[in-house]
FIGU-51642 format. One record per residue (C-alpha): residue number from 1; x, y, z. Coordinates in steps of 0.2 Angstrom, whole numbers. Layout:
<num NUM, u X, v Y, w Z>
...
This chain:
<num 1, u 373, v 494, w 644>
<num 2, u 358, v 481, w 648>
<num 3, u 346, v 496, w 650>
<num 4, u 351, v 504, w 634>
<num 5, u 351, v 487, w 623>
<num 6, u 334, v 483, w 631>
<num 7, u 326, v 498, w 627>
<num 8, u 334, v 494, w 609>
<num 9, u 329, v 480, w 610>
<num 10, u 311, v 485, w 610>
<num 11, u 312, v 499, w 599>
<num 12, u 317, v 487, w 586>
<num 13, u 305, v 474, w 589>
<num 14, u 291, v 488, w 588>
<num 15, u 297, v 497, w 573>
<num 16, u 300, v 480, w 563>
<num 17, u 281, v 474, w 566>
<num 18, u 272, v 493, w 563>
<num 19, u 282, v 495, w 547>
<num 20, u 278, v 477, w 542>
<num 21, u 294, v 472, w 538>
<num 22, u 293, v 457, w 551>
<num 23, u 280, v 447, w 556>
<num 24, u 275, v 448, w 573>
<num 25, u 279, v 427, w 576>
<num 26, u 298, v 430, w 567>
<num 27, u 301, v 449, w 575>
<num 28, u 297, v 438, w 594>
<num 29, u 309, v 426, w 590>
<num 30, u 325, v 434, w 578>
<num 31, u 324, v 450, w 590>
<num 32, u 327, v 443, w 605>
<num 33, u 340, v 430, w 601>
<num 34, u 350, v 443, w 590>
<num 35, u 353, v 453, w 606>
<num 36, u 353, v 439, w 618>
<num 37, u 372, v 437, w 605>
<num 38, u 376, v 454, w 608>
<num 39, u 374, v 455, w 625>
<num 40, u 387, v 441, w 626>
<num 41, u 375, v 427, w 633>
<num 42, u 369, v 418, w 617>
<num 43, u 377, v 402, w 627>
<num 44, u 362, v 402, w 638>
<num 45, u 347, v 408, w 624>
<num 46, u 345, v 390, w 624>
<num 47, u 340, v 390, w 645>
<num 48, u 331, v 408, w 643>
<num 49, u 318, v 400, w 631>
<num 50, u 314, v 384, w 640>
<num 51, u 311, v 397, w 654>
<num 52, u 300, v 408, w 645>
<num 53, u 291, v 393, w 637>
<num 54, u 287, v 386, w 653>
<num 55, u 280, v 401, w 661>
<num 56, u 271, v 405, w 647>
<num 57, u 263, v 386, w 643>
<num 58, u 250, v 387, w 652>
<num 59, u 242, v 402, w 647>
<num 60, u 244, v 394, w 628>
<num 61, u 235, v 380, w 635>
<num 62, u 221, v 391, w 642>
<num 63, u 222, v 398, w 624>
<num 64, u 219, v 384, w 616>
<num 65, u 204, v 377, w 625>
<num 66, u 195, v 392, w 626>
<num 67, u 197, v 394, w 607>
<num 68, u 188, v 378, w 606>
<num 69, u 179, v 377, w 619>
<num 70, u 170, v 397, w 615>
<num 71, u 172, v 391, w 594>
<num 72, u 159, v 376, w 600>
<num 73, u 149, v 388, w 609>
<num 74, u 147, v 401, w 594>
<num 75, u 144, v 386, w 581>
<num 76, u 129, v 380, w 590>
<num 77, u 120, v 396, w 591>
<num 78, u 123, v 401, w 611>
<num 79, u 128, v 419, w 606>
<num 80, u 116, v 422, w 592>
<num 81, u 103, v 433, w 604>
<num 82, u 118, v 443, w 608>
<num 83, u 121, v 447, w 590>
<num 84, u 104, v 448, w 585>
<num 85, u 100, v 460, w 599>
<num 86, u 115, v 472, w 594>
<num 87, u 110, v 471, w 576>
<num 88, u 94, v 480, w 583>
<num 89, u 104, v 491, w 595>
<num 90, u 117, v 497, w 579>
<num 91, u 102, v 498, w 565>
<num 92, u 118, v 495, w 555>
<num 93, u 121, v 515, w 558>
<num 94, u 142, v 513, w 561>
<num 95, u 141, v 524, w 576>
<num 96, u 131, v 513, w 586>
<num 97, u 138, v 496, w 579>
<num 98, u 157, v 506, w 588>
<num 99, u 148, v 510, w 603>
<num 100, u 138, v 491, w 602>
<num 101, u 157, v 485, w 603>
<num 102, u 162, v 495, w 619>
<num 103, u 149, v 488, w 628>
<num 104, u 150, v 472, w 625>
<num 105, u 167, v 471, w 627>
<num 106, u 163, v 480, w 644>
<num 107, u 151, v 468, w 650>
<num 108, u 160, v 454, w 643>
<num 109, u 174, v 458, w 653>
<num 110, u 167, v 456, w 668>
<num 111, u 171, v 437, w 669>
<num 112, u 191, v 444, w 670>
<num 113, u 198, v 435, w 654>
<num 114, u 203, v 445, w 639>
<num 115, u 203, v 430, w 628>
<num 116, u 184, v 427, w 632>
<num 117, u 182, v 444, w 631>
<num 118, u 189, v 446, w 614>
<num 119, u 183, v 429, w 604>
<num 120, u 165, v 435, w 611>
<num 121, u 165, v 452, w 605>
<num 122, u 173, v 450, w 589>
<num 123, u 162, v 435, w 585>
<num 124, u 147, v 447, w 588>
<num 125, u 155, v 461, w 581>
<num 126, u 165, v 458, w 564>
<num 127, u 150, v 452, w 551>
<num 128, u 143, v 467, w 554>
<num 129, u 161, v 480, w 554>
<num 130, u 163, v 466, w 537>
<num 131, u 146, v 470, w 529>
<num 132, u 147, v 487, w 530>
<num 133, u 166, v 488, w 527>
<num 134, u 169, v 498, w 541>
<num 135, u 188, v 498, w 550>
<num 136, u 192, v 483, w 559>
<num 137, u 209, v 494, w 568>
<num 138, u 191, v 500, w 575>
<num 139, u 185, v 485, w 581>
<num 140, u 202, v 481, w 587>
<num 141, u 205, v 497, w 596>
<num 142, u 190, v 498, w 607>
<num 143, u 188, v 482, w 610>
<num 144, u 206, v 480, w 618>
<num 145, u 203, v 500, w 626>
<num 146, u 187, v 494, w 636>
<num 147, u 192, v 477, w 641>
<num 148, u 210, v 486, w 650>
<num 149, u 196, v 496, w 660>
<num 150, u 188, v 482, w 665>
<num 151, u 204, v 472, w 668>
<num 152, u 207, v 480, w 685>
<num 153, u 192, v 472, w 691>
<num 154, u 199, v 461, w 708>
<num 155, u 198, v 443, w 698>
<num 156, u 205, v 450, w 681>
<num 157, u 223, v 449, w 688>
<num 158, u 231, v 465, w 689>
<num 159, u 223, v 471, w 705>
<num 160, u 225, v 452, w 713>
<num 161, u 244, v 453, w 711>
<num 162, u 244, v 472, w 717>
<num 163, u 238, v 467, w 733>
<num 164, u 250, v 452, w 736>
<num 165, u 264, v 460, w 730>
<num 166, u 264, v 474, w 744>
<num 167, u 252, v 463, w 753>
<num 168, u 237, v 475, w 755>
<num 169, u 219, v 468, w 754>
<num 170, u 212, v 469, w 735>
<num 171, u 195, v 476, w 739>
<num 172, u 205, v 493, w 747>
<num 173, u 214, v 494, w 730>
<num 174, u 199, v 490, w 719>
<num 175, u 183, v 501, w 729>
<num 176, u 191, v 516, w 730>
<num 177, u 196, v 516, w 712>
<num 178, u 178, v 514, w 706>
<num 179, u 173, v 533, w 701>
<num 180, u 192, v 534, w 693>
<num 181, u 188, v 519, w 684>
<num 182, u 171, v 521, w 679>
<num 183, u 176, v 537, w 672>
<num 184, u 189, v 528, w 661>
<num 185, u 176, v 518, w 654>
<num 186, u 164, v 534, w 650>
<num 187, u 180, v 540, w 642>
<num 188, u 180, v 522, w 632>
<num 189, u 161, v 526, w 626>
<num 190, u 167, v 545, w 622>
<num 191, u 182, v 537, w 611>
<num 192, u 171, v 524, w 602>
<num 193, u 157, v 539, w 600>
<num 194, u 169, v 549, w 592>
<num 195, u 178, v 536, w 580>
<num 196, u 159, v 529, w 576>
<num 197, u 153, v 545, w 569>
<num 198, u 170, v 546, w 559>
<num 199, u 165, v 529, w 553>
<num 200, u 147, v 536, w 547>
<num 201, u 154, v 552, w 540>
<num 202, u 165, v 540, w 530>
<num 203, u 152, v 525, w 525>
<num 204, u 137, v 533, w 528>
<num 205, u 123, v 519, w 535>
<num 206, u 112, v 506, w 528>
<num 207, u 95, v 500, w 530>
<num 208, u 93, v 485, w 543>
<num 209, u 86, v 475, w 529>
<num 210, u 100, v 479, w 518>
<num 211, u 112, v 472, w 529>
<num 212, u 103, v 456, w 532>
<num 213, u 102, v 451, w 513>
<num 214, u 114, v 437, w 507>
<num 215, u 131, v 444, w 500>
<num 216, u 131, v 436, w 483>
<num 217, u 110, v 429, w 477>
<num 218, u 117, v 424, w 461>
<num 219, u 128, v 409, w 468>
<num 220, u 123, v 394, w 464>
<num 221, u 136, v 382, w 468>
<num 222, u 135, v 374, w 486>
<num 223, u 143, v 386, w 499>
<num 224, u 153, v 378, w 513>
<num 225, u 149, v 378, w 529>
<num 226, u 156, v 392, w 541>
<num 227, u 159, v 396, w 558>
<num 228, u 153, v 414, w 564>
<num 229, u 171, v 423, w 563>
<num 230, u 184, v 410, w 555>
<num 231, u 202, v 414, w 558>
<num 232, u 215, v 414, w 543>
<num 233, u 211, v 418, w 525>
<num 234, u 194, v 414, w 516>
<num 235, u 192, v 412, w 500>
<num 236, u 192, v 426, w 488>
<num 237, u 177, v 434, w 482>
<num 238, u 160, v 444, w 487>
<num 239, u 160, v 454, w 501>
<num 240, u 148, v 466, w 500>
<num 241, u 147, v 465, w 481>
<num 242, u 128, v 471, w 481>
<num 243, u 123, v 475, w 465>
<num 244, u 119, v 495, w 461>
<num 245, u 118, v 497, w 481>
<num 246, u 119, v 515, w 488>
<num 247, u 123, v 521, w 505>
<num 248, u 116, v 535, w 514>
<num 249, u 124, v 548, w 523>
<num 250, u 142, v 555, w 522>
<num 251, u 146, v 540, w 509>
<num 252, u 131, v 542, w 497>
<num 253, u 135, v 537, w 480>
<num 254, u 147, v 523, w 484>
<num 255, u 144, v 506, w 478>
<num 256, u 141, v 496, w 492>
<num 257, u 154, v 484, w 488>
<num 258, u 165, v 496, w 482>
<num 259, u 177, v 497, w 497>
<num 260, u 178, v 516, w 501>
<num 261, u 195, v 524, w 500>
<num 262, u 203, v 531, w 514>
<num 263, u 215, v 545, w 515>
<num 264, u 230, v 541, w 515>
<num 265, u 235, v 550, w 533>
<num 266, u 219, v 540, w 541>
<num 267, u 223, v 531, w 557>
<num 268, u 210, v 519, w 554>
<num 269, u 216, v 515, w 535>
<num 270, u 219, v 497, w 533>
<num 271, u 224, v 484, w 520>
<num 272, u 210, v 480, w 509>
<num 273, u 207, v 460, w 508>
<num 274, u 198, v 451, w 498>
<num 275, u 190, v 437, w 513>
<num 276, u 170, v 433, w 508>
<num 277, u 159, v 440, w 521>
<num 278, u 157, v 429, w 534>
<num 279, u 142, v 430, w 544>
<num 280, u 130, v 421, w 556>
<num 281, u 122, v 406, w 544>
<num 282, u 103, v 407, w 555>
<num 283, u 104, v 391, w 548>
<num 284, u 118, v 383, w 549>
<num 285, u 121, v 365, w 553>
<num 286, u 131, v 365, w 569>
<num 287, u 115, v 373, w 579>
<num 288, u 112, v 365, w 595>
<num 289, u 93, v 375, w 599>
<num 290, u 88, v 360, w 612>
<num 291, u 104, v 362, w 620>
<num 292, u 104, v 379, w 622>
<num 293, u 101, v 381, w 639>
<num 294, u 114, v 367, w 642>
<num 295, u 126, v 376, w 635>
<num 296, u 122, v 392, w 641>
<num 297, u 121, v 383, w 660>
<num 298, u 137, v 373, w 657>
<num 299, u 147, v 392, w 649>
<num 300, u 138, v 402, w 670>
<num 301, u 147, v 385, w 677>
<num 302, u 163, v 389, w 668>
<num 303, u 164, v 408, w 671>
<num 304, u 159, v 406, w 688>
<num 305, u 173, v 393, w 692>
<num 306, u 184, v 407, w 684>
<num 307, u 180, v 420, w 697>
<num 308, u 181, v 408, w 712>
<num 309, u 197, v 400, w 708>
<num 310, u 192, v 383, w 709>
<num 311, u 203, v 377, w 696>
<num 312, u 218, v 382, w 686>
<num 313, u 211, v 391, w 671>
<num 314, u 218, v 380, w 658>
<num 315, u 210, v 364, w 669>
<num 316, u 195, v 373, w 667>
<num 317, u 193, v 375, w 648>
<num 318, u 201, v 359, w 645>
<num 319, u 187, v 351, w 653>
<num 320, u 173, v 363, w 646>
<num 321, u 180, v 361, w 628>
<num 322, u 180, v 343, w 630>
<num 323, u 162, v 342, w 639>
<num 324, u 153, v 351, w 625>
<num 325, u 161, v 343, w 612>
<num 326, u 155, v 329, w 616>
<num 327, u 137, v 332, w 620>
<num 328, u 133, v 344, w 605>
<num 329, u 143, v 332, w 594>
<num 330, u 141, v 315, w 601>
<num 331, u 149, v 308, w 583>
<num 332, u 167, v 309, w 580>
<num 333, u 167, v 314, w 563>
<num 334, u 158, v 330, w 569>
<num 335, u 169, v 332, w 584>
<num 336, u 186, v 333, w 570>
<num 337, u 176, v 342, w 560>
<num 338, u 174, v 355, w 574>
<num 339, u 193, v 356, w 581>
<num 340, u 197, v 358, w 563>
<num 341, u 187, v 373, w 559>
<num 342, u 196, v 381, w 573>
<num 343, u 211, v 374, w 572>
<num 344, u 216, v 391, w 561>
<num 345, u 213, v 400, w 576>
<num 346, u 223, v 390, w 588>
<num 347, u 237, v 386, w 579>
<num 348, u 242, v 406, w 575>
<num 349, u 237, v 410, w 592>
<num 350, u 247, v 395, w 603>
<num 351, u 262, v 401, w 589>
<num 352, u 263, v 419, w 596>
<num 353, u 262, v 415, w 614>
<num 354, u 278, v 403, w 611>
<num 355, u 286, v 416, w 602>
<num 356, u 284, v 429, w 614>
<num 357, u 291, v 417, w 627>
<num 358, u 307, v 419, w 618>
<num 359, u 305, v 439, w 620>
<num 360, u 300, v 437, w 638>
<num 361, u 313, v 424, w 640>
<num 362, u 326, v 432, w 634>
<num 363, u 320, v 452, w 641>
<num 364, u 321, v 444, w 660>
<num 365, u 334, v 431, w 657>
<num 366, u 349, v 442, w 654>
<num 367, u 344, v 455, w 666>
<num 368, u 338, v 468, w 654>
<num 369, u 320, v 471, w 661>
<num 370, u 327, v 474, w 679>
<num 371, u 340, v 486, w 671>
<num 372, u 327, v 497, w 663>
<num 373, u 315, v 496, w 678>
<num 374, u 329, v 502, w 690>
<num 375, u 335, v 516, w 678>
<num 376, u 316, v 521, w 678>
<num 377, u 312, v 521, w 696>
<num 378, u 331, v 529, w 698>
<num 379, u 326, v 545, w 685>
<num 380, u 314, v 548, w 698>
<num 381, u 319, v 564, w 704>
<num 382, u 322, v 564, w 724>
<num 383, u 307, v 579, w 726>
<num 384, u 295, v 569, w 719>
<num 385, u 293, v 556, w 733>
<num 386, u 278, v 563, w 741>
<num 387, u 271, v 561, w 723>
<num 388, u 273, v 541, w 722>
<num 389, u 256, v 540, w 716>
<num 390, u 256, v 552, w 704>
<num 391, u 273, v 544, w 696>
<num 392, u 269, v 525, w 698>
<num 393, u 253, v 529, w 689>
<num 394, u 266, v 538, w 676>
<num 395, u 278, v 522, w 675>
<num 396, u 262, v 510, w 674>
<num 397, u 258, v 516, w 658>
<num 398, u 276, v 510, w 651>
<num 399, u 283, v 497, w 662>
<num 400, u 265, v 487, w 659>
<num 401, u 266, v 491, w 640>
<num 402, u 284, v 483, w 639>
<num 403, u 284, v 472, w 654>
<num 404, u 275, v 457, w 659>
<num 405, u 260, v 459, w 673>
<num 406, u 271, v 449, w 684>
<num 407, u 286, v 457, w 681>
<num 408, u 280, v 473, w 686>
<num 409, u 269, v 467, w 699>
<num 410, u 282, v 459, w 709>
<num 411, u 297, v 466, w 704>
<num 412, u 296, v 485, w 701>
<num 413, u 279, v 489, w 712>
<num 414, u 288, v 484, w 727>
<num 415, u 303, v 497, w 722>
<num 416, u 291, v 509, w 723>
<num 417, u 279, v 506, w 735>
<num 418, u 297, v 509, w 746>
<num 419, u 301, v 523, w 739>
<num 420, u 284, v 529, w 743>
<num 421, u 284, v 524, w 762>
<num 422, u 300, v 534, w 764>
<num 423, u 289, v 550, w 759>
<num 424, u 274, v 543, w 768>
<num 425, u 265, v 539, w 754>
<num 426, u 256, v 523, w 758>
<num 427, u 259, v 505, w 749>
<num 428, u 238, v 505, w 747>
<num 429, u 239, v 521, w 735>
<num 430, u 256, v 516, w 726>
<num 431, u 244, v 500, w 724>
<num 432, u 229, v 510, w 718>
<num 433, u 240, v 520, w 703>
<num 434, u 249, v 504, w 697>
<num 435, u 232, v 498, w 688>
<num 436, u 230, v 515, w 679>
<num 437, u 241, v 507, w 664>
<num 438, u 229, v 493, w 660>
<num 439, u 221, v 500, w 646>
<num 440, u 237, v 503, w 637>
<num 441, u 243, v 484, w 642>
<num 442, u 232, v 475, w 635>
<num 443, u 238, v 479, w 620>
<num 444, u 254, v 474, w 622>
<num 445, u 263, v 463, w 610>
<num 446, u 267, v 452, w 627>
<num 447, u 249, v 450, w 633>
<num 448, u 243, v 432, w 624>
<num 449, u 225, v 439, w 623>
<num 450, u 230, v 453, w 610>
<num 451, u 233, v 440, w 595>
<num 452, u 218, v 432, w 599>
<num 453, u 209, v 450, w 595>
<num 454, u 218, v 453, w 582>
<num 455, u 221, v 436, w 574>
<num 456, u 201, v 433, w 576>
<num 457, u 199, v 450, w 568>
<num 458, u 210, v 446, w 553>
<num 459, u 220, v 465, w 560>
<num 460, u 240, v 466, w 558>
<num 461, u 246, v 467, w 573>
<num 462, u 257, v 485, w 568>
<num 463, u 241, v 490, w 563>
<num 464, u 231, v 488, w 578>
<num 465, u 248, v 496, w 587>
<num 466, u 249, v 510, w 578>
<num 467, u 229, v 514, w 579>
<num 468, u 227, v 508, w 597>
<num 469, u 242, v 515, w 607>
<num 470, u 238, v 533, w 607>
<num 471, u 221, v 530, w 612>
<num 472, u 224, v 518, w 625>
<num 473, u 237, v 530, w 633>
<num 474, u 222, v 543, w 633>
<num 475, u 211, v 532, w 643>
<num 476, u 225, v 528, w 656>
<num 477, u 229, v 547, w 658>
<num 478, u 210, v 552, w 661>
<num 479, u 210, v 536, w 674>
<num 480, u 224, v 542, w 683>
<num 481, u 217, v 562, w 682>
<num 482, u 200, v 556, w 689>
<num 483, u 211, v 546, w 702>
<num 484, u 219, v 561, w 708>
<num 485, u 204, v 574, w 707>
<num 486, u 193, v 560, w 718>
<num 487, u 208, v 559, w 733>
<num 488, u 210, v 541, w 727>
<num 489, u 229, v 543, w 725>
């Protein structure tokens, strides 16, 4: 009964948020407590919350620093080469500004952390998807896509917890899996080639110079001062409404600001909304140009603490926010002024990692999750245990979609890695095909990281799903195919 209410459970949850008939904070927390009641344990909701809340407090801590502490960081000009340079790279041509996004969520992603990796890429990224009203489910999608690649890296987390669970060392996990992987990640580039040149067949391009000019030159009352990406609503008005501009291309003849339709079966359709274009002010107020290399020295400092484990994460970023707050903004009417033009951003990303420590909670609290892991790794049928490599890489891809990391990590890998001795399948290869799933994982609703991508982004979260999953799943299979054709598993 636990396995089929958790899987409903689920279903539910995913159909409510997709359709938009639920928010993804009150679908996390109505959801979960509605079948914690009809399992017959709403006695203990109370208990299976707190639980949830404090396993998940600290990555919402970790949240919240590092929105402040990479908000402080992109308002005083440290990123701008970044975006400068991949405005020469894209030549606002929307094939190369989706490729642009791939790689630097790639390289990004080498520090482990998909927050970082995300606020980075989509602080880079969405002036330009904005200008030239390109899909953000785009932005979204490849962004999260390349960053799962990269996730398996032995820092990132997934491999680290492989490797302790069946206590195998992480670089016999990780080293083999690099051809597999990197052909994941060319699969990545393929994918954000192929949806780029979608993009330019529907938009057409624009001249470099076209995209540079100011949205609305006729404005002449003061414009406030922005952040590089803001999170939450802006006010309503100009974006992109250039007068009498035409595009080139597949798109010629629409008005610039005209907002091109899309049909009405396109997976990359989206909402229209009316934010103003918010881009990167080359002279805004916030800059910091002697402190550059301060803050580029203090940001190497940071990551590399990351890596080596010096300090809890979420020590880490506290510190780091707190340090350059107070040396770019010595003044503490400039400090408020900076924690409130973030303060968007945290607050709807600390929300859904609370909220999803109800679903999390709740999922492990009354026995569902090991319930449907167990009737998973039961379906197995008995012939297939010389395969254990070829079907935990299978089970990744859902277990880590609906699970947590840890959950699977140390609760179901283990299951496995036995079943897979028992056929002499070795616990290091059970290991190597667990992180085939990552790609698909990291978008989902359980992984803190996502609503920062997609709050940042100013994406519904059913629409990111809808657009990314199918993709995401790609990826993971042509991992686990390259995997298999290498010997690796």
């Amino acid at each position: 009964m636990l396995t089929i209410l958790g899987f409903v459970m689920i279903a539910t949850f995913l159909v409510l948020i997709m359709t938009k008939k639920m928010s993804p904070i009150a679908a996390l927390v109505l959801i979960p407590a509605l079948f914690c009641v009809l399992v017959g344990q709403g006695a203990k909701l109370g208990d299976y919350v707190i639980e949830g809340v404090g396993d998940l407090a600290p990555t919402a801590a970790m949240l919240m620093f590092a929105i402040v502490y990479f908000g402080v960081m992109i308002d005083v000009g440290l990123f701008d080469p970044i975006v400068r340079g991949i405005l020469r790279f894209c030549r606002a041509d929307p094939m190369r500004i989706v490729v642009g996004t791939a790689l630097l969520a790639a390289i990004v992603s080498l520090d482990g952390d998909g927050s970082t990796t995300f606020m980075i890429t989509v602080s880079a990224m969405y002036p330009l998807y904005k200008r030239l009203k390109m899909s953000l489910v785009v932005l979204t999608g490849v962004a999260a896509t390349a960053n799962g690649v990269m996730n398996t890296l032995p820092w990132g987390g997934p491999t680290a917890r492989a490797a302790t669970a069946l206590k195998v060392d992480a670089t016999d996990i990780f080293v083999p899996m690099i051809p597999a992987l990197a052909v994941g990640l060319l699969a990545v580039f393929v994918l954000a080639y192929v949806l780029g040149l979608r993009e330019r067949k529907r938009l057409g391009t624009l001249t470099l110079d076209e995209v540079l000019e100011p949205v609305n030159e006729t404005i002449t009352e003061p414009v406030a001062e922005t952040v590089l990406v803001e999170a939450g609503g802006g006010t309503t008005g100009g974006a992109g409404k250039g007068a009498g501009r035409t595009r080139t291309g597949g798109g010629a003849g629409d008005a610039a600001g005209a907002g091109p339709s899309l049909d009405k079966g396109s997976d990359t359709q989206e909402p229209a909304d009316d934010d103003d274009f918010k881009g990167l002010d080359p002279n805004r107020s916030t800059l910091r140009p002697r402190l550059y290399w301060f803050n580029a020295g203090l940001t190497l400092a940071l990551l590399t603490a990351m890596i080596m484990e010096l300090m809890p994460i979420p020590v880490l970023f506290l510190l780091g926010a707190a340090l350059a707050l107070t040396v770019n903004f010595p003044s503490m009417t400039d400090q408020r002024a900076r924690i409130a033009a973030h303060a968007d951003n945290v607050l709807n990303v600390s929300g859904m990692v609370f909220a999803a420590a109800v679903f999390t909670g709740v999922l492990t609290g009354t026995g569902m999750v090991e319930h449907m892991a167990d009737w998973l790794v039961g379906a197995v049928p008995e012939g297939m245990g010389p395969q254990m490599g070829l079907v935990t890489g299978l089970l990744s891809l859902p277990l880590t979609y609906f699970m947590s990391n840890d959950g699977f990590y140390f609760g179901v890998l283990p299951v496995l890695a036995e079943a897979g001795a028992a056929h002499g399948v070795s616990p290091v290869e059970v290991a190597r095909a667990s992180i085939v799933g990552q790609p698909l994982h990291m978008s989902s609703p359980l992984v803190p990281a996502v609503y920062v991508l997609v709050g940042m982004a100013k994406v519904e979260f059913g629409d990111h799903t809808k657009f990314t999953v199918k993709w995401a799943v790609l990826t993971s299979l042509v991992v686990l195919a390259a995997a298999i054709l290498f010997g690796t598993i």
